[in-house]
N, C-alpha and C positions, 0 to 999 in steps of 0.2 A: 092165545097170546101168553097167557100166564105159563103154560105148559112149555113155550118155548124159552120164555125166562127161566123157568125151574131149568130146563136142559141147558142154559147157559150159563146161569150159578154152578151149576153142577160140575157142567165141564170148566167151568174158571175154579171151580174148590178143587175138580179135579188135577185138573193142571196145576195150582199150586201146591195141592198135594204129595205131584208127584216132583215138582220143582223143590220140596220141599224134603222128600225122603232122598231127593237126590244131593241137595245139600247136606242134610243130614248124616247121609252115606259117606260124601266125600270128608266133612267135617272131620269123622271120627277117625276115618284112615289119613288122614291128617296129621289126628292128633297122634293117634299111635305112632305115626312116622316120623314125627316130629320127637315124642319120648326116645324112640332111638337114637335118632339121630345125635340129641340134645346128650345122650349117653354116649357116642360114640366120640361126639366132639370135646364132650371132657376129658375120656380118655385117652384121645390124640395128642391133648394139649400139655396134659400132665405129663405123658411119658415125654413129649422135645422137651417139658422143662426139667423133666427127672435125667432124662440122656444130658444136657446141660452140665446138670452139678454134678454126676457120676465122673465127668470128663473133667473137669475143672479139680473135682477130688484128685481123678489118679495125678493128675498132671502136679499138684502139691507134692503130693506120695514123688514122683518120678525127679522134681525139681531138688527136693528135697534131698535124696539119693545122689541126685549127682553133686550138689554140693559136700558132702558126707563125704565122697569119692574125692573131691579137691581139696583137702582140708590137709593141713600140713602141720604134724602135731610138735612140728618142729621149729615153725616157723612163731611169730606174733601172734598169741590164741585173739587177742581182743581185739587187733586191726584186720584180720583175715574174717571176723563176726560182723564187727561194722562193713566193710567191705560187700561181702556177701548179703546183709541186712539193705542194702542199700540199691543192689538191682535185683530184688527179691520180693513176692507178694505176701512174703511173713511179716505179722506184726511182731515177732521176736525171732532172734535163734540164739543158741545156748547148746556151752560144749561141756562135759562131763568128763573129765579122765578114766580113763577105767580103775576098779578099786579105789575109787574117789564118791565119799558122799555126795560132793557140792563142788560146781563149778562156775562161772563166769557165762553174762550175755552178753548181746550188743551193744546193750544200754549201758555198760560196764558193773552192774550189778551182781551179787552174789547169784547165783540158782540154785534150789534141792528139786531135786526131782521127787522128792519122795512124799510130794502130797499129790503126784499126776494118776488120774485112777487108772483101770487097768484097762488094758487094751486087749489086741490082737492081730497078728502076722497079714499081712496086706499080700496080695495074691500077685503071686509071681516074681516078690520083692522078700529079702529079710527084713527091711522094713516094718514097724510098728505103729499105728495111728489107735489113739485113746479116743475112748468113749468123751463125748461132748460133755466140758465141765468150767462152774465158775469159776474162771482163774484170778491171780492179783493182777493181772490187765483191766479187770474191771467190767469184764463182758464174758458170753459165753464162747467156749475157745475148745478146739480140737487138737493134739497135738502129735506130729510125726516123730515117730525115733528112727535114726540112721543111725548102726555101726561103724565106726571109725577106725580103719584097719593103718598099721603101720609095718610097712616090709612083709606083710601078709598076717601080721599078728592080730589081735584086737588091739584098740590102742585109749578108747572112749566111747561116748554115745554123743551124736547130733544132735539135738533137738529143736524143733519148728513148731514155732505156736502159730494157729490160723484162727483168726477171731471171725464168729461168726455174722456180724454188721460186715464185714466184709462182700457180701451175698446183697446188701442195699444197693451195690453199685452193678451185680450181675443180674438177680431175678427180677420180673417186672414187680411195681407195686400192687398190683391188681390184674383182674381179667376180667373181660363182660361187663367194660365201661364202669369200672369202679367197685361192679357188685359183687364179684369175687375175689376174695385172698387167698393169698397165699401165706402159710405156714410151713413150719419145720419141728418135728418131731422125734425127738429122742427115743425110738425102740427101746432100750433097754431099760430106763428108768422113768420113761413115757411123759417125761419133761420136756414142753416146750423153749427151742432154744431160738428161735430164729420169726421172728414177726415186721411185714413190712412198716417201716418208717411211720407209714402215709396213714395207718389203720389207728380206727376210733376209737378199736377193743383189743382193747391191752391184756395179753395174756402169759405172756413169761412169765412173771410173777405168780403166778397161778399154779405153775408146774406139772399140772398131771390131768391125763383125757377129761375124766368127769366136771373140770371148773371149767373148761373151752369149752365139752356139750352145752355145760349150766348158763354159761352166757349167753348161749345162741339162742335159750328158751329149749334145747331140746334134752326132754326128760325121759327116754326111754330107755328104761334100764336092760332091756333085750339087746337092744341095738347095739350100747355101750359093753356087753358081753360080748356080742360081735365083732365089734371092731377090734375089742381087745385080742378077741382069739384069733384073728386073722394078722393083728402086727404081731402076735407070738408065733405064728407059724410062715412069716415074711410073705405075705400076701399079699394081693390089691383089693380094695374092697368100694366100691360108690351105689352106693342107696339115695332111694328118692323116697322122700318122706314128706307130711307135714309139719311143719315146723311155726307155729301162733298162725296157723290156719291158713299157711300158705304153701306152696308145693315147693321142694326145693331138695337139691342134689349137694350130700353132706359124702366127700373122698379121702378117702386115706391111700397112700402110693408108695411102697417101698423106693428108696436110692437106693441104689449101687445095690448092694447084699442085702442090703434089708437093715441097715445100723441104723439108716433117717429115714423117715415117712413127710412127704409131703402130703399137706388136709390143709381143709378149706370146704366152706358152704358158699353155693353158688345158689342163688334164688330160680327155682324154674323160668319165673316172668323174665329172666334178663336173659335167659337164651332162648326163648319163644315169645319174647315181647311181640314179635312181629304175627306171629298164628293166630291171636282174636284178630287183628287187624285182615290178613288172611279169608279166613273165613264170612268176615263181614262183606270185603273184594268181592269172595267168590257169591254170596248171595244176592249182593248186590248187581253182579256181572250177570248172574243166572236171571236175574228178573226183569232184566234191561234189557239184554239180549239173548234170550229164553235160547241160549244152544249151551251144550254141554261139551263141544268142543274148546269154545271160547272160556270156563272153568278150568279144562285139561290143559289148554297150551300155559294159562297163567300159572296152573298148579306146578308146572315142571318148570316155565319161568323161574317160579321164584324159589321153584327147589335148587335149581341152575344157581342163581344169585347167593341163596343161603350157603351152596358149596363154596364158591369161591370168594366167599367172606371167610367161611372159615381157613383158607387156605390163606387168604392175604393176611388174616389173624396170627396163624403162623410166622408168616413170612416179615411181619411185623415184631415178633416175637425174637424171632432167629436176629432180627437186625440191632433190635434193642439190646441183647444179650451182648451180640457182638461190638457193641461200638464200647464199653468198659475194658475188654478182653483183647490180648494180643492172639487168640488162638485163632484159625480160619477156620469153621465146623464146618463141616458136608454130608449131605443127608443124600445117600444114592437109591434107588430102586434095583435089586440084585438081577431081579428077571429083565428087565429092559436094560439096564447099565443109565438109565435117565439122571440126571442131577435133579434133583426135586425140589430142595431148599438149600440157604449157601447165603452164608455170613456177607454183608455187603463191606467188612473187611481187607477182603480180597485184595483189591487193586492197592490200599494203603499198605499189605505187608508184602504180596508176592509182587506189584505191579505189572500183575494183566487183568483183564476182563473173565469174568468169573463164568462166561460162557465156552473158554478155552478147556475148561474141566468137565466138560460135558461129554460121558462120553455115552449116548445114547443110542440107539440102535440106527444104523444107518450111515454115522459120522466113526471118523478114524481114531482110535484109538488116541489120549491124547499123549505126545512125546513129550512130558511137559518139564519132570525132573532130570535132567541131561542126560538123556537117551535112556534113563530107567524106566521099565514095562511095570515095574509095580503095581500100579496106578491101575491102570489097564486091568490086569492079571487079577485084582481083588473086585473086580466091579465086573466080573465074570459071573453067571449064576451057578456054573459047577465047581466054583470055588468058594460057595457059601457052607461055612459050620457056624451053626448057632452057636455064640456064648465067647467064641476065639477071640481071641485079640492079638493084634500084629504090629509090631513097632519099628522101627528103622532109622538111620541120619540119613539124607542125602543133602547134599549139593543143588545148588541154585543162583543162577547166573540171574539178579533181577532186571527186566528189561526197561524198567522205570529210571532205578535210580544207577544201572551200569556195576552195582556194587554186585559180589558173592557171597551168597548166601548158607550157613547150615541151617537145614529143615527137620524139625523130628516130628516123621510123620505117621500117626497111631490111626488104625484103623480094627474097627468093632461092627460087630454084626447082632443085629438084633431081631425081634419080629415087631411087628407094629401092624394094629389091623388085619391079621393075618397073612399079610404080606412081608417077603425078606429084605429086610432095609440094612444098609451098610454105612455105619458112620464113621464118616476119616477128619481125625483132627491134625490140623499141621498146625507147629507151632517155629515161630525162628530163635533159633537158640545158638544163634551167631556170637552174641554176648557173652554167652557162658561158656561157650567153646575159646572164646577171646581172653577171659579169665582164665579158664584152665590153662592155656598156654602161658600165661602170663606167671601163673604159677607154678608151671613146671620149670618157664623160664629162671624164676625165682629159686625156685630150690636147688636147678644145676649153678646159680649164679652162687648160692651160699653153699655148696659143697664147694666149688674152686677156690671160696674166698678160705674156705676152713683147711682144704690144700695146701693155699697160695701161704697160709699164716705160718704149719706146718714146716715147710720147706726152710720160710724168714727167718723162723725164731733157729730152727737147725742152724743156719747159714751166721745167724749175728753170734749163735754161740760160737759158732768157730772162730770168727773174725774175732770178738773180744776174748776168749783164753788165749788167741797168739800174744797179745802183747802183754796179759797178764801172765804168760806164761816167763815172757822175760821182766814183769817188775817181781815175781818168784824166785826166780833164777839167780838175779842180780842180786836181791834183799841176801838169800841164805848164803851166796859167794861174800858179800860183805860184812856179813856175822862171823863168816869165816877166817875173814881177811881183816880184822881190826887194825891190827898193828903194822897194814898196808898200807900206808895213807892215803900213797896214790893211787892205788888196785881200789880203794873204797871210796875214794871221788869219783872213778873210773863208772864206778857202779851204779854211784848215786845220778851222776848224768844218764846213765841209761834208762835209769827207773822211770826219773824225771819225762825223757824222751819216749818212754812207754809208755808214763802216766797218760800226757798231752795226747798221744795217739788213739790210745784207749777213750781218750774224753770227748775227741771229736768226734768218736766213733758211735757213743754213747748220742751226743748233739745229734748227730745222723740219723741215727734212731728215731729220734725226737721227733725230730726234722722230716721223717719220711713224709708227711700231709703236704707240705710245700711241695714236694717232686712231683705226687701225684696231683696236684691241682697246678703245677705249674707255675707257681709265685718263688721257688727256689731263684734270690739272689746274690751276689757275690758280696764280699768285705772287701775291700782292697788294702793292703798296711805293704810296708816298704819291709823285705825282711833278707838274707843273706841266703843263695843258692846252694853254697856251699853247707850251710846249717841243716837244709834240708834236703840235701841227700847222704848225710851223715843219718840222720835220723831214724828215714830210710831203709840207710844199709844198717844199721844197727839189728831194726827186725826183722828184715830180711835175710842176712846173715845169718842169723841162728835159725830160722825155719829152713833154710837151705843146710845147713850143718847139720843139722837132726835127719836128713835123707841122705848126708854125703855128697850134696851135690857142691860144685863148684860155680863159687858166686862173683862176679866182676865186675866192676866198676868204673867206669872208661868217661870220664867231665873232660870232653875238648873246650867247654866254655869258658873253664878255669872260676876265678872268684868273681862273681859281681852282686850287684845287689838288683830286685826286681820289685814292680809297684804289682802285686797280684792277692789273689785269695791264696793262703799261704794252706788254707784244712782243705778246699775245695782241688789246687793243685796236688798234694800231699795223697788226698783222696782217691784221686786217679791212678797215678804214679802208685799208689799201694796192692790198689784193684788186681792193674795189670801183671807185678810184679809178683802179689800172692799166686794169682791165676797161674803164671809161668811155672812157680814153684809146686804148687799142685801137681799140674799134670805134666811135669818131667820127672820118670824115673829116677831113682836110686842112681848116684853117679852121675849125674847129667850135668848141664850147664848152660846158666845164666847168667848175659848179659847186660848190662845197661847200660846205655850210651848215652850222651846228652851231646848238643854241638848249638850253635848259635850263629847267624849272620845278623850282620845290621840292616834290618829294612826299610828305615827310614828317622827322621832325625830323633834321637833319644827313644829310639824303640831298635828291640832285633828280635829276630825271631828262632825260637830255640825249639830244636826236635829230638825229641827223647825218641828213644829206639828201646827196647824189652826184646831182647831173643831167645828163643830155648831151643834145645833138642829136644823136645816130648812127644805128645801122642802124635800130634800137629792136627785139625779139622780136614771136611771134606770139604770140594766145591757146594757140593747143597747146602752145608749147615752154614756156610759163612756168605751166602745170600741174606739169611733169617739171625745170625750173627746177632744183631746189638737189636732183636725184639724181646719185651718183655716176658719172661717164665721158660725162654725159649733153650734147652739143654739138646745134647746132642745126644741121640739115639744110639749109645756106644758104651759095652759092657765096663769099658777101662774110664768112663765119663763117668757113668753110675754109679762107680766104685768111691766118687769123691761127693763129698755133701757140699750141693751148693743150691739156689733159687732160681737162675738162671734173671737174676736181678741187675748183677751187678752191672755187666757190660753195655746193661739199658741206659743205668743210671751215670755211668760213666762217659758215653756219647751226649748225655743231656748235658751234663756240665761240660762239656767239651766244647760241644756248640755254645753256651752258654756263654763261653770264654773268648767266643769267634775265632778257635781253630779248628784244626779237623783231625779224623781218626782212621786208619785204614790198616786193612792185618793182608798180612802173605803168609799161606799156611798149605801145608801139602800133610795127607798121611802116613804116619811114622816119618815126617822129615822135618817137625816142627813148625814151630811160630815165629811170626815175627809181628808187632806191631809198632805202627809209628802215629806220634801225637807231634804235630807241630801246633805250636801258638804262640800272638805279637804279644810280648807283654815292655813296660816301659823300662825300661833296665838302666845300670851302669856299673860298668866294670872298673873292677880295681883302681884302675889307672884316670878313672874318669871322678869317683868319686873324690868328694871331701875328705881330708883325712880327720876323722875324730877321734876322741877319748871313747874306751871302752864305758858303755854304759857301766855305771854306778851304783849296787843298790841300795837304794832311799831306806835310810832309818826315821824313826818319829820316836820324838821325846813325849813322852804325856803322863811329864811327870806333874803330881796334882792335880789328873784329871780323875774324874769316879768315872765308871764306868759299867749299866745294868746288864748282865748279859742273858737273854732268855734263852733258853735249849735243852730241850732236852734228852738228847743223845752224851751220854757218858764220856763217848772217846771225841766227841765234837765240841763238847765243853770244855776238855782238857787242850785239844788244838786252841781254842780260841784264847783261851785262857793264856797260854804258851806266849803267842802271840802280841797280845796285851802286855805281859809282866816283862816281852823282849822289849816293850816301850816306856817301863817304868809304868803302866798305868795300875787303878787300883780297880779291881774287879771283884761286885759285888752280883752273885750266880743266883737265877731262879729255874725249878727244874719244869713249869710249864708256864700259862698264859696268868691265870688267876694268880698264881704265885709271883708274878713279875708285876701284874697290877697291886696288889699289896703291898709288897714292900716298897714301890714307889708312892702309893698312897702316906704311908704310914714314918717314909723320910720326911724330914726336913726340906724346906721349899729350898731350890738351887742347890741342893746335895749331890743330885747326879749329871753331869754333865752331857752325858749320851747314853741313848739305848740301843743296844744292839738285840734284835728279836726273831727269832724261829718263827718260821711261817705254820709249819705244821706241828702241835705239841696236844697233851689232853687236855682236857676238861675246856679250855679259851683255848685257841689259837692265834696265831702274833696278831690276826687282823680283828679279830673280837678284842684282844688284852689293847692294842691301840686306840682302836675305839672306846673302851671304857677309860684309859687313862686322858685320853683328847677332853673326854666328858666330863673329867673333872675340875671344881669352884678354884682353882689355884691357879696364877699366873703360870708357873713354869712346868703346866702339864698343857700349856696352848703350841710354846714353842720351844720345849725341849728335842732337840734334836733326836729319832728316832729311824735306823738305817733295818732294813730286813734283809739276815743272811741267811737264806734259804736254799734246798736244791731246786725249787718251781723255777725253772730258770727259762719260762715263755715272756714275750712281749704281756698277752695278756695279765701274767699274774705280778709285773713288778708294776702295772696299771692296777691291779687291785690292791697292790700296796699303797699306793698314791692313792687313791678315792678314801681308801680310810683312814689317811691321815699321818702316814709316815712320809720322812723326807727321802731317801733313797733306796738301792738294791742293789745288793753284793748276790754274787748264785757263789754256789758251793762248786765243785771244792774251791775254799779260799785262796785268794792268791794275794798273798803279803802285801806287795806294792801296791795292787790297786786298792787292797782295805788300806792302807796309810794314806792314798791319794784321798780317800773318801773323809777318814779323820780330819786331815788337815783341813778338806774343803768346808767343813760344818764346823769346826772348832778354832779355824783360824790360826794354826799352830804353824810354825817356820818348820819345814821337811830339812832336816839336817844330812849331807852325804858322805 
């Protein structure tokens, strides 16, 4: 009995025995498979997060470039920065001129470039990105240089600051449930630049490999030789080591070229926490149900299990990454064409389903970018080269939102696992494409305007030497003519009549902002038809004399008088008339008719006619006739300087006036245009007979009178003026100078100020304000008038806010300064 006990202890030790080496057995090829594995899965993870920032770099590098490329050194440097700052993942950009120390950022701040440390030329780019440094941003910062070419020249440098917390909102904060971090590593100066938010140990401040070992407790000065010499030589490096008595996986990871290293210690226990638990299973499983098969199916179970944890790891990775990032990343298999992993972005930038890009063996090829094989063609496996990179725009009709899309879509081939993997990032760069248009929009809009100005300033100098050409003409004929009394009246009305022509023309000028915004309104005054086509013909006449042509003048309406805009009518009627004369040869002949019917009570309606024998237009240009800039495509048109402004501006007023405008014109057979308009009229016979106006003198005798100005020959006019009314004029030649000696009179000594808007040191509306300001009765309400050339609505309003009682514009006109005297001083206008 005993003997059969022993044989049964025996075989129960035996059998545990062998339960036991077979545990054991299994145990160790366990653990071993598990140390790989736990190797391989670091390595997987590093490199999606290393491919990650490698992508995310170029795509700076590339964003960066193109902006560099839209910059327009022509344009507004500081609103073209903000601008671009503002759909931009830069925390700065900053433009340098070229042969310029220091330029301008977004922020509107000075920049020097010349504390940026040194860099190096970016692959495939003239582009430059610097070595990682603490900037006055306040953080650690990397920074892009783009070239700024102008007409192909150099013209500046671009410059893009990328702050490295910018990486909190792309990298995870951890791996392996907390117990891994992640860092970033400066290669070149082995300064830490980049440590997650969430982390307990703070190491940037640290700067350099040996205080990040020191902290982790690991003191192996081999090791740290190691690592060193493998980030000198752009290498990967992960070791398992002890570290305060525990097993654990310390990585170093090149980016891109090897400039940044991704490291981090990951505790062995948090990637094989589950392998004691394991082993315990399988021991427990072996002694329970003493088969060794039931051990084997659980061992590949949870090998099964541990793989696609780690893959949903990934794919949890991929997603986290993506949901900060407008880019779509995709991770293919070259040998199968399979999609592997793929940004759950998708559907929010391209909107389709991200199983449409699948193009795996067995499924068609996908047609996804409008009809381009691209796609297809790169996820081929005999069109894998290590290390290539392939970049492109395409086009994209999105099926979500109905809108079109630009796509730039970069694809990269890598090895991973020793398997060929192919990463394609697409990014929409619809935006930028939308800006660059806008900008080129912009810079054809300000070359036409620099044209368009070109062409005006030509055009008004012609129009203003004509009439200056006859107040010339006429001046040195009545220097001539002294002792002609009437040859020198003869003169001085023409001058006068030039003057007036000249001045509205000048107002016109002024005036252009009205036409183009469309607020141009009429003046109405009651004035004599006959006075203005005297006028007229005055300057008409001589510009027709000087070519020899023959100029006519045909009034069927005879005398009447008309309630109209007398510079806006004048305006027209000049337009067309110059126009005539222009483009009729030497010899030729001009025209003008006027006729009138009565078309209804106290109105008639009067048609001016302009004819010439000149070039005459063709049917096509007199379709496009009265559009702005619009000139006719004709060697003998060319030959005359004009904007192709006028016959714009002259249809507006036209209609303006509710009548209309129409031309008959044949080539070489001349022009002809006709303006009819109702204005309220009355002729000769109709009107009142009155006394020829009168004009008004003013006595101011015993009046003082300040006068500020300081233009020489306008102090002497004014002056003129005054002592033609007896008054006594006491002259300051600026603003300070006119506050003084009013300060420094006697209260009630000067009766009126007359003050210059524009002079040194004060100006009439400072010297107003400081005399308003003064402790004495009669600096409250001393009358004060501003005779200035500012001759806008706005600026005779800003003579009033500070304090003066009215506004004369230059040049002076007699009667209306006497109107204005008498109104303030109360004096009887004597005639």
């Amino acid at each position: 009995m005993k003997w059969h006990k022993s044989r049964a202890v025996l075989l129960m030790l035996a059998v545990m025995a062998l339960i036991g080496s077979i545990i054991f057995g299994l145990s160790s090829r366990i653990r071993v498979q598990m140390e790989q594995s736990a190797t391989e899965n670091v390595r997987e993870i590093v490199q999606v997060v290393e491919a990650g920032i490698a992508e995310i770099r170029r795509n700076d590098v590339s964003t960066a470039a193109q902006l560099a490329n839209l910059f327009d050194v022509r344009g507004d440097t500081l609103t073209q920065l903000a601008r671009m700052y503002e759909s931009s993942p830069f925390a700065r950009i900053s433009f340098v001129p070229a042969a310029s120390d220091s330029g301008v950022s977004s922020n509107g701040k000075e920049f020097a470039p010349s504390a940026l440390p040194a860099g190096e030329i970016y692959a495939q780019t003239d582009s430059l990105v610097t070595d990682v440094y603490m900037s006055d941003l306040g953080a650690w910062t990397y920074t892009v240089l783009c070239p700024v070419y102008d007409t192909g020249e150099p013209a500046g440098t671009l410059y893009a600051d990328i702050i490295m917390e910018r990486y909190d909102n792309i990298l995870p904060n951890s791996i392996y449930q907390g117990d891994g971090l992640i860092y970033i590593l400066d290669a070149e100066t082995l300064r830490f630049v980049y440590e997650p938010t969430s982390t307990k140990v703070f190491i940037s401040g640290k700067y350099d490999l040996h205080g990040f070992l020191t902290d982790f407790g690991i003191l192996d000065a081999q090791l740290e030789q190691d690592i060193s010499a493998a980030i000198a030589g752009g290498k990967s490096t992960i070791a398992r080591m002890q570290v305060d008595g525990e097993a654990t996986y310390v990585y170093f990871w090149p980016v891109d070229r090897g400039e940044w290293y991704l490291c981090g210690i990951i505790p062995e226990s948090s990637i094989q926490g589950e392998g004691k638990a394991v082993t315990q299973t399988i021991a427990a499983a072996s002694i329970l149900i003493l088969g060794a098969a039931a051990i084997t199916f659980w061992l590949y179970s949870w090998y099964g299990r541990k793989s696609r944890k780690a893959r949903q790891y990934q794919i949890d990775l991929f997603n986290g990454v993506a949901k900060s990032i407008e880019d779509v990343v995709l991770l293919y298999d070259c040998g199968t064409g399979k999609l592997e992993l793929a940004f759950d972005n998708i559907e929010r930038i391209l909107g389709i389903d991200g199983q449409r890009l699948d193009g795996a063996a067995g499924k068609a090829p996908p047609d996804t970018f409008e009809g381009n094989q691209r796609l297809a063609e790169v996820l081929r496996p005999e069109t894998f080269l290590e290390g290539a990179e392939i970049s492109e725009n395409v086009k994209w009709d999105n099926p979500r939102t109905g809108l079109r899309q630009c796509l730039k879509v970069e694809t990269s081939y890598i090895i991973m696992t020793g398997s060929k993997k192919c990463i394609v990032s697409i990014l929409d760069i619809t935006k930028d494409e939308q800006m660059q248009e806008s900008l080129r929009a912009s810079a054809l809009a300000a070359q036409n305007a620099s044209r368009v100005k070109s062409s005006f300033l030509s055009q008004m100098s012609h129009e203003i030497r004509t009439p200056m050409n006859a107040v010339v003409g006429m001046a040195q004929i009545a220097e001539a003519k002294l002792d002609d009394r009437a040859r020198v009246k003869d003169c001085l009305q023409k001058i006068n009549s030039s003057s007036q022509h000249l001045l509205s023309l000048i107002n016109d000028i002024l005036d252009i902002s009205k036409i183009e915004s469309q607020k141009m309104s009429l003046s109405e005054e009651w004035f004599e038809l006959d006075g203005l086509l005297d006028d007229l013909s005055n300057i008409i006449s001589v510009q027709a004399g000087m070519k020899k042509q023959r100029y006519v003048l045909e009034n069927q309406a005879g005398s009447m008088e008309l309630l109209a805009d007398r510079t806006r009518l004048s305006q027209v009627l000049m337009n067309l008339l110059s126009n005539a004369v222009k483009y009729t040869p030497e010899g030729g002949r001009i025209t003008f008719s006027v006729e009138w019917n009565p078309s209804a009570r106290d109105y008639c309606l009067l048609c001016f006619r302009i004819q010439d024998n000149g070039i005459g237009m063709s049917e096509a240009f007199q379709q496009k006739l009265f559009n702005p800039f619009e000139r006719e495509d004709d060697p003998e048109v060319h030959a005359q300087t004009g904007t192709g402004l006028g016959l714009s501006i002259v249809q507006s007023m036209v209609s303006l006036m509710g009548g209309s405008i129409r031309v008959e014109s044949a080539k070489g057979a001349g022009t002809t245009f006709f303006v009819d308009v109702s204005f309220k009229g009355k002729t000769a016979e109709q009107a009142v007979q009155a006394a020829a106006p009168v004009r008004e003198a003013c006595d101011l005798t015993g009046i003082v009178i300040l006068l500020a100005e300081d233009n020489e020959l306008n102090r002497e006019i004014a002056v003129e003026f005054l002592g033609m009314a007896n008054a006594r004029v006491v002259c300051a030649v600026d603003g300070v100078d006119a506050f003084e000696l009013f300060r420094d009179s006697g209260e009630r000594h000067f009766d009126l100020i007359l003050m210059d808007m524009q002079m040194p040191r004060w100006d009439g509306l400072e010297a107003t304000r400081q005399i308003r300001a003064l402790n004495r009765a009669d600096a409250k309400d001393v009358p004060i008038i501003a005779v200035t050339a500012n001759a806008y609505l706005e600026d005779e309003q800003k003579c009033l806010q500070a304090g003066m009682n009215d506004h004369v514009a230059k040049p002076l006109d007699m009667q209306e300064f006497y109107q204005k005297v008498k109104k303030y001083l109360n004096i009887e206008v004597k005639r």
